[in-house]
N, CA, C and O atoms as a MOPAC input file, in Angstrom:
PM7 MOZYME 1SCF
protein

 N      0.81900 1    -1.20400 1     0.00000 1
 C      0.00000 1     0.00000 1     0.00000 1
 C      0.85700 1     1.26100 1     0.00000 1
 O      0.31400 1     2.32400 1    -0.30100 1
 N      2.34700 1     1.22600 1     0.36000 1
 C      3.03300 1     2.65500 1     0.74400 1
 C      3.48100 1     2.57900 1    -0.84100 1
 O      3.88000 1     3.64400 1    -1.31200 1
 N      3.46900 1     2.02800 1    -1.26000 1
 C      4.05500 1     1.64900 1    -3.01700 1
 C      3.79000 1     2.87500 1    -3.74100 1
 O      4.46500 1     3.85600 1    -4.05200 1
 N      2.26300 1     2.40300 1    -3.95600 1
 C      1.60000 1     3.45700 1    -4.59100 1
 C      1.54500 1     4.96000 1    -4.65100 1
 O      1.44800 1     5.84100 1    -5.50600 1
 N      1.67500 1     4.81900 1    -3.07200 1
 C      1.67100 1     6.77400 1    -2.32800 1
 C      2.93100 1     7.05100 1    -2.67200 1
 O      2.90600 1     8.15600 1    -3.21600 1
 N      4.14600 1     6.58300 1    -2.64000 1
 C      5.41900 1     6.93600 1    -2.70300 1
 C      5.47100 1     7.43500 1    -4.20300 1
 O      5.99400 1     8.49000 1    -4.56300 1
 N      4.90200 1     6.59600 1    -4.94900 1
 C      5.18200 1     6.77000 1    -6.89500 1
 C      4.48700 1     7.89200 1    -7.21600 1
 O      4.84600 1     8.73000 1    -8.04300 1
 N      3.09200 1     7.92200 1    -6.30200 1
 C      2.26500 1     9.09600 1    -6.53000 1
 C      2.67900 1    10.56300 1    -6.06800 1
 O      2.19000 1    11.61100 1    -6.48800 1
 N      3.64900 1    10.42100 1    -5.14800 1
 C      4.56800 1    11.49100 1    -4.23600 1
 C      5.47900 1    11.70800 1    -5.71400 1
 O      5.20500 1    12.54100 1    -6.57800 1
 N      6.06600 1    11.20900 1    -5.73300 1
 C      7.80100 1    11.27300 1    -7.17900 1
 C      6.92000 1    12.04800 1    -8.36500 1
 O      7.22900 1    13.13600 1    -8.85000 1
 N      5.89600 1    11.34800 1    -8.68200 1
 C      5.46600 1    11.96800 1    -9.98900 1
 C      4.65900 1    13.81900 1   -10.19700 1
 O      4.80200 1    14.76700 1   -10.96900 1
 N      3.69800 1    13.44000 1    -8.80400 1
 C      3.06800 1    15.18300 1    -8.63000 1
 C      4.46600 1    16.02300 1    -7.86000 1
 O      4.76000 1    17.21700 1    -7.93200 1
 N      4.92600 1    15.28800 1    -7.37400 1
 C      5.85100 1    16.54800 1    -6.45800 1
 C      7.43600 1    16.76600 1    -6.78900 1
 O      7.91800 1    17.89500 1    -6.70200 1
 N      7.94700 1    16.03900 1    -7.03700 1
 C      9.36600 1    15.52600 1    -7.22300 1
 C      9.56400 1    15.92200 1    -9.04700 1
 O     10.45600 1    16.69600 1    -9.39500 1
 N      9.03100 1    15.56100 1    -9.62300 1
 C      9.02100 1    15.11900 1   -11.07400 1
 C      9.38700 1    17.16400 1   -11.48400 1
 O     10.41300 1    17.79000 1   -11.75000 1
 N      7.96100 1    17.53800 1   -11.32900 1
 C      7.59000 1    18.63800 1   -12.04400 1
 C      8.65000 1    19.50100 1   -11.09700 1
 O      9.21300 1    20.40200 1   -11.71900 1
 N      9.04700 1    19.36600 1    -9.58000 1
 C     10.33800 1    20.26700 1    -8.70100 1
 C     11.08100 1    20.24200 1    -9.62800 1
 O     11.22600 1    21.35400 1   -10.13800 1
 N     11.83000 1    19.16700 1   -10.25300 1
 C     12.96100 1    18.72500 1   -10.71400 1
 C     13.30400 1    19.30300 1   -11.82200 1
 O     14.35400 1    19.92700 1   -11.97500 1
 N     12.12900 1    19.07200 1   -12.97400 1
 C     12.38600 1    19.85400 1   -14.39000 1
 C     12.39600 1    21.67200 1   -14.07600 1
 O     13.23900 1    22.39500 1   -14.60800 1
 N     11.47400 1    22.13100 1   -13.27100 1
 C     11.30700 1    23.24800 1   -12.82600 1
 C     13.17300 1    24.13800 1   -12.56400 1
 O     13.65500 1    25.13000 1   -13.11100 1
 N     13.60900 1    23.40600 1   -11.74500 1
 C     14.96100 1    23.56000 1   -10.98600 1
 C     15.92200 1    23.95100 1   -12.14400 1
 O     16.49700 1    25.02100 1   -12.34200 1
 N     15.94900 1    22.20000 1   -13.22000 1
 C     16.93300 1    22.25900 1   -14.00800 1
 C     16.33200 1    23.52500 1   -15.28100 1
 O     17.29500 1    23.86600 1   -15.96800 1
 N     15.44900 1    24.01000 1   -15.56800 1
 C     15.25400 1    25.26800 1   -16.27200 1
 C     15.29100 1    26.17100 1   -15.91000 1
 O     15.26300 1    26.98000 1   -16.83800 1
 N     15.35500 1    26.69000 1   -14.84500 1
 C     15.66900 1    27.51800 1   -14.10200 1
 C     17.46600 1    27.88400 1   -14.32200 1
 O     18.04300 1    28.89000 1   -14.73300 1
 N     17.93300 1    26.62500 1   -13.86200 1
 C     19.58900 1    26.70800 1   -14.21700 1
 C     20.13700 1    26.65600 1   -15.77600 1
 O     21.28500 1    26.89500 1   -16.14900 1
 N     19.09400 1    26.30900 1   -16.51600 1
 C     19.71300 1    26.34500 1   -17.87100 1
 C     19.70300 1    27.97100 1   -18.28600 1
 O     20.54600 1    28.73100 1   -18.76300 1
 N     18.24000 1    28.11400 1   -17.83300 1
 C     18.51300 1    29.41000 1   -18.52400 1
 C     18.90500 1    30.84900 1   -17.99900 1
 O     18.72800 1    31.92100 1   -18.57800 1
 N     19.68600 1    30.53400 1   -16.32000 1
 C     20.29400 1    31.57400 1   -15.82500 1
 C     21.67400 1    31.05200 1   -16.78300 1
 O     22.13600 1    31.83700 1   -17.61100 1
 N     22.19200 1    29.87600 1   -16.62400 1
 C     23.29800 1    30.10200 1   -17.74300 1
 C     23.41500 1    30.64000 1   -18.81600 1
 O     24.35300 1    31.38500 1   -19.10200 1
 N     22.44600 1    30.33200 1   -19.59500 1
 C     21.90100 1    30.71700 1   -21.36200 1
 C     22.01900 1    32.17000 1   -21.06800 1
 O     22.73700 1    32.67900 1   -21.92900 1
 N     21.46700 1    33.33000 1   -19.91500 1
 C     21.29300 1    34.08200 1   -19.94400 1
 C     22.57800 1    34.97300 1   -19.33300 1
 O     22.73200 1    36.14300 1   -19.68400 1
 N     23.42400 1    34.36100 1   -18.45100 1
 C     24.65000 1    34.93700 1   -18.03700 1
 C     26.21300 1    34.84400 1   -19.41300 1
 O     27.24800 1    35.49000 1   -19.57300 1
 N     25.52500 1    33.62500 1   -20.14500 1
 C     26.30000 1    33.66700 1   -21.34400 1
 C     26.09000 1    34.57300 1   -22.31000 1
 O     27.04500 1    35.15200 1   -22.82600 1
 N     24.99300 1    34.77900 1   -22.62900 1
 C     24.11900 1    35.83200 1   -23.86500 1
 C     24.87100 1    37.43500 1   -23.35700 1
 O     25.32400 1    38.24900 1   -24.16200 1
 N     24.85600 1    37.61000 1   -21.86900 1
 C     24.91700 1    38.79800 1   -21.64200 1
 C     26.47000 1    39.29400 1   -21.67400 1
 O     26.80300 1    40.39500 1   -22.11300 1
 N     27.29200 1    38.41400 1   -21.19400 1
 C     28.79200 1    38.32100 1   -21.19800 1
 C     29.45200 1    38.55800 1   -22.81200 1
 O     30.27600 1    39.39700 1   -23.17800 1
 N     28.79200 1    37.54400 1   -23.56200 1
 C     28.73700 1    37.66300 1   -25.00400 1
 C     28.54300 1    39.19000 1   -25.26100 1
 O     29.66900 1    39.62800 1   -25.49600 1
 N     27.77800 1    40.03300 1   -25.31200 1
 C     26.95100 1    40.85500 1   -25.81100 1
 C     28.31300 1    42.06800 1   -24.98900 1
 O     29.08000 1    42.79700 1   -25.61900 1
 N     28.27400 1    42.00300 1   -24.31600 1
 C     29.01000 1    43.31900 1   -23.28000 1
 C     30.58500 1    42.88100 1   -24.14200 1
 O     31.28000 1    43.86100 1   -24.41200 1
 N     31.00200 1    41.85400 1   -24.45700 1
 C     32.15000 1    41.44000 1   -25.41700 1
 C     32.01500 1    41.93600 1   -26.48500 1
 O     33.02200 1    42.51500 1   -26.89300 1
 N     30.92600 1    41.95200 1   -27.30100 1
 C     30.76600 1    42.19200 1   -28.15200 1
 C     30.99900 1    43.91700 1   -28.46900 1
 O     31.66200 1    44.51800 1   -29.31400 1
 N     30.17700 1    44.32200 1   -27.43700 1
 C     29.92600 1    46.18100 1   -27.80400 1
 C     30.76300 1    46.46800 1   -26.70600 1
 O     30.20300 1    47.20200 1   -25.89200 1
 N     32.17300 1    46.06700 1   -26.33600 1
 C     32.27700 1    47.41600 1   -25.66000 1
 C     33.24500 1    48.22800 1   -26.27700 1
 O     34.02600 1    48.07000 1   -27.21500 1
 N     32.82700 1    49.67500 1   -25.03600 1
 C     33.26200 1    51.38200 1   -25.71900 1
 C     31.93500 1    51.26300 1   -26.41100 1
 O     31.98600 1    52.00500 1   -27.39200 1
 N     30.95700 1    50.76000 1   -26.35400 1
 C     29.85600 1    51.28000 1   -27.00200 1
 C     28.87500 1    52.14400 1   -26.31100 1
 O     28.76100 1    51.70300 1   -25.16700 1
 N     28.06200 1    53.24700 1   -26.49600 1
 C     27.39200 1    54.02300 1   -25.36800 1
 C     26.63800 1    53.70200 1   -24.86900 1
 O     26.12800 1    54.25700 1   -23.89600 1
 N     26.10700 1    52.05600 1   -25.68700 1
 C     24.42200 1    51.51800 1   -25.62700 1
 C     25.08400 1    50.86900 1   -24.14400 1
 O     24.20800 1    51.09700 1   -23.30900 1
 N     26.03000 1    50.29300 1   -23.58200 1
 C     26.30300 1    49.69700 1   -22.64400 1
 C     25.87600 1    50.55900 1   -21.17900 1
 O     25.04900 1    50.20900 1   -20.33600 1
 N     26.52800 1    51.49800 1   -21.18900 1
 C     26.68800 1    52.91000 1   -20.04100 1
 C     25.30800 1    52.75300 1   -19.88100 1
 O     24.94000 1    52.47500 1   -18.73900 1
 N     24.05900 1    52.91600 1   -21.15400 1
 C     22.48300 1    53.44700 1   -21.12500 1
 C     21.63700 1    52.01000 1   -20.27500 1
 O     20.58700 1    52.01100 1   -19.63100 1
 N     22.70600 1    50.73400 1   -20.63500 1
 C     21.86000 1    49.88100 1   -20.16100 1
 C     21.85200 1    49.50800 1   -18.88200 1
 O     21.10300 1    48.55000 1   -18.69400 1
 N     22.46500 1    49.94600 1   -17.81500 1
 C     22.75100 1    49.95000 1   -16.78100 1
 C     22.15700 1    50.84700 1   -15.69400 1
 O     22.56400 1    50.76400 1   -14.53500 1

């Protein structure tokens, strides 16, 4: 009987935490890369100074 509750625990609670977490971390990376990129890209540019 604890079988069931346990699988039913992993799938509503655990499952959807989990993917939640790891997108979360993909796309603070994706997004700390994009921005690093970009400030590489333009600098001495004025658009930088404005975006801040």
């Amino acid at each position: 009987m604890l079988g069931p509750i346990i699988i039913a625990i992993i799938i509503v609670i655990a499952i959807p935490v989990s993917l939640m977490l790891t997108g979360l971390l993909v796309s603070a990376a994706f997004s700390w890369s994009l921005t690093t990129d970009a400030e590489a890209r333009n600098e001495g540019s004025e658009f930088i100074d404005l975006n801040t």
